[in-house]
Kinemage of the C-alpha trace (Angstrom):
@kinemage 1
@onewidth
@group {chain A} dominant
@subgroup {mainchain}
@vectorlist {calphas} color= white
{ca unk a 1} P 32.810 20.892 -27.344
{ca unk a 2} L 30.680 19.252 -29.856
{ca unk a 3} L 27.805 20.416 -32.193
{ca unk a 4} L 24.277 19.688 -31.556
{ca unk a 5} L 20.752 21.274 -32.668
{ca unk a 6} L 17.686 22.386 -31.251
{ca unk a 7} L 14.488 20.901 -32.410
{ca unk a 8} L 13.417 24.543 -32.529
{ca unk a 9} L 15.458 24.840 -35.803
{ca unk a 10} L 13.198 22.861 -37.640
{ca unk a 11} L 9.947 23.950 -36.991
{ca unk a 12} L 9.323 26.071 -40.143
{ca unk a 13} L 10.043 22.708 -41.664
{ca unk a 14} L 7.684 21.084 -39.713
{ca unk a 15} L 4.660 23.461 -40.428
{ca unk a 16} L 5.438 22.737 -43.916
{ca unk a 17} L 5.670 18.887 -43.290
{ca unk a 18} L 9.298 18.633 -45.017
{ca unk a 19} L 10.016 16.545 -42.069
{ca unk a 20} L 8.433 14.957 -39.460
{ca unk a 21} L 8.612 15.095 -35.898
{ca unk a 22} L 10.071 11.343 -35.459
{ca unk a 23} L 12.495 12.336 -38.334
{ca unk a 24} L 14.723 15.029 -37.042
{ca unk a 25} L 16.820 12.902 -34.653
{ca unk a 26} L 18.263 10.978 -37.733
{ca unk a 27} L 18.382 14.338 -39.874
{ca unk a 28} L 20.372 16.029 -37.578
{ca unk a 29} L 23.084 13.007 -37.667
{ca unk a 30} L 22.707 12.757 -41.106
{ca unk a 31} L 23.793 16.874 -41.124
{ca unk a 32} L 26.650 15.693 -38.701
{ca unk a 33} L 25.315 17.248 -35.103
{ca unk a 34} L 26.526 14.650 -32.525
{ca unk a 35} L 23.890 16.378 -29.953
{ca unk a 36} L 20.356 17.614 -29.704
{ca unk a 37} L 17.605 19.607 -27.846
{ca unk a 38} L 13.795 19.210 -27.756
{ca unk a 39} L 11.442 22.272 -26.886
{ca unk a 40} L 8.386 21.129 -24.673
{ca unk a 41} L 6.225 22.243 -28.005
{ca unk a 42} L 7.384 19.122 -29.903
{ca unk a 43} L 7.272 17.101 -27.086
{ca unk a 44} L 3.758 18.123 -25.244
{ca unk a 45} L 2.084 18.410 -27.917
{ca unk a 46} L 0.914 14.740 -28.051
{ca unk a 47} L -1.691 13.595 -25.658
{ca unk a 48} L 0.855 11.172 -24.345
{ca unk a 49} L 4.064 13.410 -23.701
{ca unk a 50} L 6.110 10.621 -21.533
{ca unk a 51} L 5.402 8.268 -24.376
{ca unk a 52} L 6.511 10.663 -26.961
{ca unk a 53} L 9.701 11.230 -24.910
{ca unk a 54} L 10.034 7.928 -24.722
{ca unk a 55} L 9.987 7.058 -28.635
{ca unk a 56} L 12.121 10.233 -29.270
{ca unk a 57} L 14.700 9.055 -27.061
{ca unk a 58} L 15.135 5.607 -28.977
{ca unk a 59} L 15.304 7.689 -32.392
{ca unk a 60} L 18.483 9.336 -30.129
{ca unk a 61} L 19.558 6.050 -29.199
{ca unk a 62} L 19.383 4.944 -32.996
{ca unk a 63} L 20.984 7.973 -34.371
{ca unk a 64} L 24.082 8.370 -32.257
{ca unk a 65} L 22.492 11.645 -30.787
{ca unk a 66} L 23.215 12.489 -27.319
{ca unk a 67} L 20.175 14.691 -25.740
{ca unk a 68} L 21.700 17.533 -24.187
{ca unk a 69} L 18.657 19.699 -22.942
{ca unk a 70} L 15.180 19.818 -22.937
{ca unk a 71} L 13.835 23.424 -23.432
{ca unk a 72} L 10.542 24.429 -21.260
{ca unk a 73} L 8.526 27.546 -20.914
{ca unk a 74} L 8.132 29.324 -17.543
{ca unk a 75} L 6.757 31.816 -15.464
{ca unk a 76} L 6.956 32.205 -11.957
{ca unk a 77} L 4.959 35.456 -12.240
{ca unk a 78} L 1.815 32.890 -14.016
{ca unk a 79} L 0.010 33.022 -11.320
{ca unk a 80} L 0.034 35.063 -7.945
{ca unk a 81} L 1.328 31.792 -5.810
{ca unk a 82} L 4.792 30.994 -7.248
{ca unk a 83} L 4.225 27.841 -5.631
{ca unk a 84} L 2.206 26.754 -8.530
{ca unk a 85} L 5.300 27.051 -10.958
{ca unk a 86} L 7.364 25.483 -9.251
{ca unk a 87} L 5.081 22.446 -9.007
{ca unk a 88} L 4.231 22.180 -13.089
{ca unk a 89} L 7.991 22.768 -13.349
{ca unk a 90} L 8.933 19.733 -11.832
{ca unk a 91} L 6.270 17.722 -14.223
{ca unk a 92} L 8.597 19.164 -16.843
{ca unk a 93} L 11.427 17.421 -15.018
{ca unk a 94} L 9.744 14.303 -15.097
{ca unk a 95} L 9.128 14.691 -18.762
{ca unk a 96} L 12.902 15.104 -18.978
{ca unk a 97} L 13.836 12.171 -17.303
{ca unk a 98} L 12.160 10.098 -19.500
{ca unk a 99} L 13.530 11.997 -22.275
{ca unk a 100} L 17.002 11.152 -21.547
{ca unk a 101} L 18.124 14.868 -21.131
{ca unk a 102} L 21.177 15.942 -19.142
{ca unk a 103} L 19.968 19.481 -18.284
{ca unk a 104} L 16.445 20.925 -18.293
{ca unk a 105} L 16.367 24.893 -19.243
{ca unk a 106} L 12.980 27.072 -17.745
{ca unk a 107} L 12.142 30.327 -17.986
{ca unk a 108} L 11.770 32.170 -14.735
{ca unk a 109} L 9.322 35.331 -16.027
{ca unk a 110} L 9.094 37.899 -18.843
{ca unk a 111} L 7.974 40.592 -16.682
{ca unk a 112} L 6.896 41.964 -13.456
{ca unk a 113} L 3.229 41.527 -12.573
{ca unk a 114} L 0.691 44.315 -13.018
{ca unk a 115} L 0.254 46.077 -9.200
{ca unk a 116} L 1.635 45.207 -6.003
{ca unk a 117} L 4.741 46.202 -4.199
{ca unk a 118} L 6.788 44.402 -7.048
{ca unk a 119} L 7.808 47.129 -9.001
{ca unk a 120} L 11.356 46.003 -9.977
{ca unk a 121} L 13.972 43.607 -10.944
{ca unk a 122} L 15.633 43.270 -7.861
{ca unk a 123} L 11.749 43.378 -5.438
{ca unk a 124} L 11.263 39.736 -7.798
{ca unk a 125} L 14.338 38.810 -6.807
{ca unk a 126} L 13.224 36.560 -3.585
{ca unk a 127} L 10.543 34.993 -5.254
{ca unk a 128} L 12.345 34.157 -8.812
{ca unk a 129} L 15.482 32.563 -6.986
{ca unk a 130} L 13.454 31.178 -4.495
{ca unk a 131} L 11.038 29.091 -6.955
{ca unk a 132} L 13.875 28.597 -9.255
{ca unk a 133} L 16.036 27.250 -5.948
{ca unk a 134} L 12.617 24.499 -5.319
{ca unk a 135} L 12.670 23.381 -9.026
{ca unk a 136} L 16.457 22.579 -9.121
{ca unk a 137} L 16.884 20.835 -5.972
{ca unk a 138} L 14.089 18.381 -6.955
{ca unk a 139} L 15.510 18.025 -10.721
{ca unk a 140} L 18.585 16.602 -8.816
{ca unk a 141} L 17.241 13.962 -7.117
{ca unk a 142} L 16.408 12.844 -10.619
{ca unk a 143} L 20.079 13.466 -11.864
{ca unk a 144} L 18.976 16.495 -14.003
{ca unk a 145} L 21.097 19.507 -14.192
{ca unk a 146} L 18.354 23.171 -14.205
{ca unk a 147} L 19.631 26.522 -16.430
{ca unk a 148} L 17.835 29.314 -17.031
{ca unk a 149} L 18.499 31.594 -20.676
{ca unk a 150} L 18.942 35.394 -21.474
{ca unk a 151} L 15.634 35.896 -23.561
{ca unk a 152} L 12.655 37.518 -23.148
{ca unk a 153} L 14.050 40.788 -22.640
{ca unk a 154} L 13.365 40.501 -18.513
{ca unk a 155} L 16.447 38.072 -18.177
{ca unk a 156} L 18.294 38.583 -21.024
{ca unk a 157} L 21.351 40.658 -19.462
{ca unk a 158} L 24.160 39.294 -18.395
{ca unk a 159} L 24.381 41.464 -15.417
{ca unk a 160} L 21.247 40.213 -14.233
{ca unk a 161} L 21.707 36.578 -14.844
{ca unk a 162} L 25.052 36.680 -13.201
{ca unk a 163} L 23.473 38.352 -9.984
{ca unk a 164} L 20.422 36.043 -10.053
{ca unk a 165} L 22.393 32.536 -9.981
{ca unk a 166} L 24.556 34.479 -7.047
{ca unk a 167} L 20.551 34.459 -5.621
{ca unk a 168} L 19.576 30.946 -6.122
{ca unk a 169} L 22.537 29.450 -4.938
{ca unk a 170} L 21.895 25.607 -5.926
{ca unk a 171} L 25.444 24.191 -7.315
{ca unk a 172} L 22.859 22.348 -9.842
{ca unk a 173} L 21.836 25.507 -11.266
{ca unk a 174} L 23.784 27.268 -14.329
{ca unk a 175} L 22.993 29.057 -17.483
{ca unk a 176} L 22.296 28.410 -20.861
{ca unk a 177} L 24.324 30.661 -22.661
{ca unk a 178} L 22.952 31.794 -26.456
{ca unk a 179} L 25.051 33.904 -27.655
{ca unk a 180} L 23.384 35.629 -30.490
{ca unk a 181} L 20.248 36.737 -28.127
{ca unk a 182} L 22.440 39.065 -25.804
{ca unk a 183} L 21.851 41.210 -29.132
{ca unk a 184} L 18.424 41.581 -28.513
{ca unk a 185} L 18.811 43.916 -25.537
{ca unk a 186} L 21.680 45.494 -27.543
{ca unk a 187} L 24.341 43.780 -25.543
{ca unk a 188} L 27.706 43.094 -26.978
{ca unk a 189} L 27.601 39.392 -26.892
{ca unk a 190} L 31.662 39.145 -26.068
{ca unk a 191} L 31.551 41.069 -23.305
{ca unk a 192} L 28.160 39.270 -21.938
{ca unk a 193} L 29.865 35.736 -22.335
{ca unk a 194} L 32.929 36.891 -20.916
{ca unk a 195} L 31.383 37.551 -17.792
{ca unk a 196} L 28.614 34.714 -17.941
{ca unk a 197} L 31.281 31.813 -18.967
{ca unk a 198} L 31.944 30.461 -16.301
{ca unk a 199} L 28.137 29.702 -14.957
{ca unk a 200} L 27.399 28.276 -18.676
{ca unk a 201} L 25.919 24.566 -18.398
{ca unk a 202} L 24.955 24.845 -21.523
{ca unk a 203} L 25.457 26.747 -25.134
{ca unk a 204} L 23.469 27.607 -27.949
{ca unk a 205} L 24.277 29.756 -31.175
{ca unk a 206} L 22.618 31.543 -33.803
{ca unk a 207} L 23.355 34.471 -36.020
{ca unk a 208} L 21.566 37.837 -36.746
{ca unk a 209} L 22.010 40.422 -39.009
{ca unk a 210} L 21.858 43.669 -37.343
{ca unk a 211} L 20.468 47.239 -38.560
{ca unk a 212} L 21.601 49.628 -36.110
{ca unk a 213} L 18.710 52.362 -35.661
{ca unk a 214} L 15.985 49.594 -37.161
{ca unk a 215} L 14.650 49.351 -40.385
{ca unk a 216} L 11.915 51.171 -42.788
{ca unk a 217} L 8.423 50.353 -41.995
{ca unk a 218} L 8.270 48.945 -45.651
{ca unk a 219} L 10.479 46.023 -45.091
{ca unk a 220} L 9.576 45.567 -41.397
{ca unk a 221} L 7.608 42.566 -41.806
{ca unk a 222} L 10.386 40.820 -43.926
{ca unk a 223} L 11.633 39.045 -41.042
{ca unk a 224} L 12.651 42.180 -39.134
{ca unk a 225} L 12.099 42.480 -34.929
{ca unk a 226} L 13.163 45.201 -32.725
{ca unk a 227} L 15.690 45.006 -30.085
{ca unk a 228} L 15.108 46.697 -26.798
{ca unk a 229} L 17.199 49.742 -27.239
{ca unk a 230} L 14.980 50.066 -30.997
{ca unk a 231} L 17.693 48.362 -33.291
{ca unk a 232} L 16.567 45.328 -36.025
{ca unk a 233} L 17.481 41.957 -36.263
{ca unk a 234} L 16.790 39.288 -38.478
{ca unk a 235} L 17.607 35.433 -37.805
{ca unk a 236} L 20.090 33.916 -40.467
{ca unk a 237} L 22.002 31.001 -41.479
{ca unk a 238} L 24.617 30.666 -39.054
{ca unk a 239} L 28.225 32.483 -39.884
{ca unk a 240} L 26.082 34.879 -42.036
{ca unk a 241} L 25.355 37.908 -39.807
{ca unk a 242} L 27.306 39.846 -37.317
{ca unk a 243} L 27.326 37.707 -34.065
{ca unk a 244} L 30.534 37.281 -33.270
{ca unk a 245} L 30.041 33.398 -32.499
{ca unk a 246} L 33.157 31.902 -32.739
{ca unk a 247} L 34.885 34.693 -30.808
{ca unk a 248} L 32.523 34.140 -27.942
{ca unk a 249} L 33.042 30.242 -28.305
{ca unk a 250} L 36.647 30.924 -28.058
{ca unk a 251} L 36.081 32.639 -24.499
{ca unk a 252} L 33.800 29.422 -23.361
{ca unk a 253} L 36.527 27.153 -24.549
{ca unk a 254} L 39.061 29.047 -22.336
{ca unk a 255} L 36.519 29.678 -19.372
{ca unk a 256} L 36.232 25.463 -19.450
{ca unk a 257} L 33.180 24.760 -21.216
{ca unk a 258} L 33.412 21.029 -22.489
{ca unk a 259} L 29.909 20.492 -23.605
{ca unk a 260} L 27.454 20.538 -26.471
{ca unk a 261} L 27.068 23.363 -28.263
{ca unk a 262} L 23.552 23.499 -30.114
{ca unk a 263} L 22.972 25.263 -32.748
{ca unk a 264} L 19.103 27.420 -32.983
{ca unk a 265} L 18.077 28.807 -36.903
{ca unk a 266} L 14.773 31.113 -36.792
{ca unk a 267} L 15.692 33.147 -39.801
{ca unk a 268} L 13.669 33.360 -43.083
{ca unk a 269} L 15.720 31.034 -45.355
{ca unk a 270} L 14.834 27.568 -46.405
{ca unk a 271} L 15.219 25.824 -42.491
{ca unk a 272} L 16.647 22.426 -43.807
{ca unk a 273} L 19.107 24.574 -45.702
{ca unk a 274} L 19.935 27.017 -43.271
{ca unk a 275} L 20.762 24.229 -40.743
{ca unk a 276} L 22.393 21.896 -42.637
{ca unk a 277} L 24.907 25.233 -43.725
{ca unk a 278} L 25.286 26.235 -40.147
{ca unk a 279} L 26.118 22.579 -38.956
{ca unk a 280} L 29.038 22.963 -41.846
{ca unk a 281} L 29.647 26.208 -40.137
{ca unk a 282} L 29.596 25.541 -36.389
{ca unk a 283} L 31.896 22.295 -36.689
{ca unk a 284} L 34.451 24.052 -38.459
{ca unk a 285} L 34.123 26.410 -35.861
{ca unk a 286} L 34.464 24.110 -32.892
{ca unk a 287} L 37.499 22.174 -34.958
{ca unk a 288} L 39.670 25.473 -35.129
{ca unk a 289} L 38.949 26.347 -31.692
């Protein structure tokens, strides 16, 4: 496995224009992260988004970076033809191709829709596996692996994400694993990755520090959020909370994971800091594996 980052990381340093879009490809090998991700938000948010793809994958190139996913929003629920998804999906696709990215990760929803006969996980079944099914065949014509993430709270167990890539059945479909956001529907991330290992394409990490029961409502706007189940989390530098990361990397290693491994920071230290700490943190890991 090797270490990589998500451009996600760094966007508290990018609202406060420490760094620059352009620049993060050579910070992150400058921090020693051999890999990287791009959300569509730093990509799509030029006019031009192939052409921004384009110049990011040359600061890659430059940097020694290999680009190991490109991270898009979805919703298969968006509007009430799924069909519609499905086809701005595969624009996303596109946009990853010219990228340079190995994998593409969507969304599929983050609820069920208001009315109908849809009324639970397993009646949006058809439709989510089915639209998921369309996107993924196309992305491999184009030689671009599809995953899907636990967040959101609607797909962010692992017994659900296990039984919906049994439901898509596309061998170029698999699951981003992030290990610390099994936490946010109070799921013990070792025994989620146990079972999810071997359907992981790809891997990210990040740290919480967890307050069983939640927190006072005098420090709940410190950085504070609410699990599922009513417990508090707060993002921090990686190897600093109470994720059990490089237990859980452990069980990847021996399920045959072999790929990058990027790391995501949204806690409320210093971002450059935090990151350039938990790339100390996350190699060391991945060397004592």
């Amino acid at each position: 496995m090797i270490a990589g980052v998500s451009s996600y990381s760094f966007e508290k340093a990018l609202q406060a224009g420490e760094i620059n879009i352009m620049e993060i490809p050579q910070k992150a090998s400058d921090m020693g992260f051999l890999a990287i991700d791009f959300i569509d938000g730093h990509i799509e948010r030029d006019a031009e988004p192939f052409i921004m793809a384009e110049k990011l994958k040359e600061k890659c190139r430059q940097a020694g970076l290999v680009i190991s996913n490109y991270a898009v929003s979805g919703n298969f629920f968006r509007t009430p033809d799924y069909k519609d998804e499905v086809e701005r999906l595969k624009q996303k696709v596109d946009i990853a191709v010219a990228l340079g990215a190995s994998n593409m990760r969507h969304d599929i929803a983050y609820g069920l829709p208001q009315g109908g006969k849809i009324r639970t996980f397993y009646d949006a079944l058809p439709i989510l596996s089915a639209g998921t099914r369309e996107v993924s065949e196309y992305a491999a014509k184009k030689g671009i692996k599809t995953t899907s993430e636990n967040h959101g709270f609607f797909m962010q167990d692992s017994t659900r994400l296990e039984l919906f890539v049994s439901q898509v059945t596309c061998e170029n479909y698999g699951l981003l694993i992030d290990i610390g956001n099994f936490a946010c529907v109070d799921e013990d991330p070792v025994i989620a990755v146990s079972r999810l290992a071997p359907l992981a394409f790809h891997v990210h990490v990040k740290d919480f520090i967890i307050k069983k029961g939640g927190v006072s409502a005098n420090i709940k706007e410190q950085g504070w959020f609410s699990t599922r189940g009513g417990n508090a989390l707060r993002g921090t530098v990686l190897g600093h909370g109470n994720i059990p990361v490089e237990q859980c990397l452990r069980i990847l290693k021996a399920a045959g994971y072999n790929g990058a491994v990027a790391l995501e920071f949204e806690g409320i230290e210093s971002a450059l800091i935090a990151i350039e700490w938990g790339a100390k943190n996350l190699i060391k890991m991945l060397k004592e594996l």
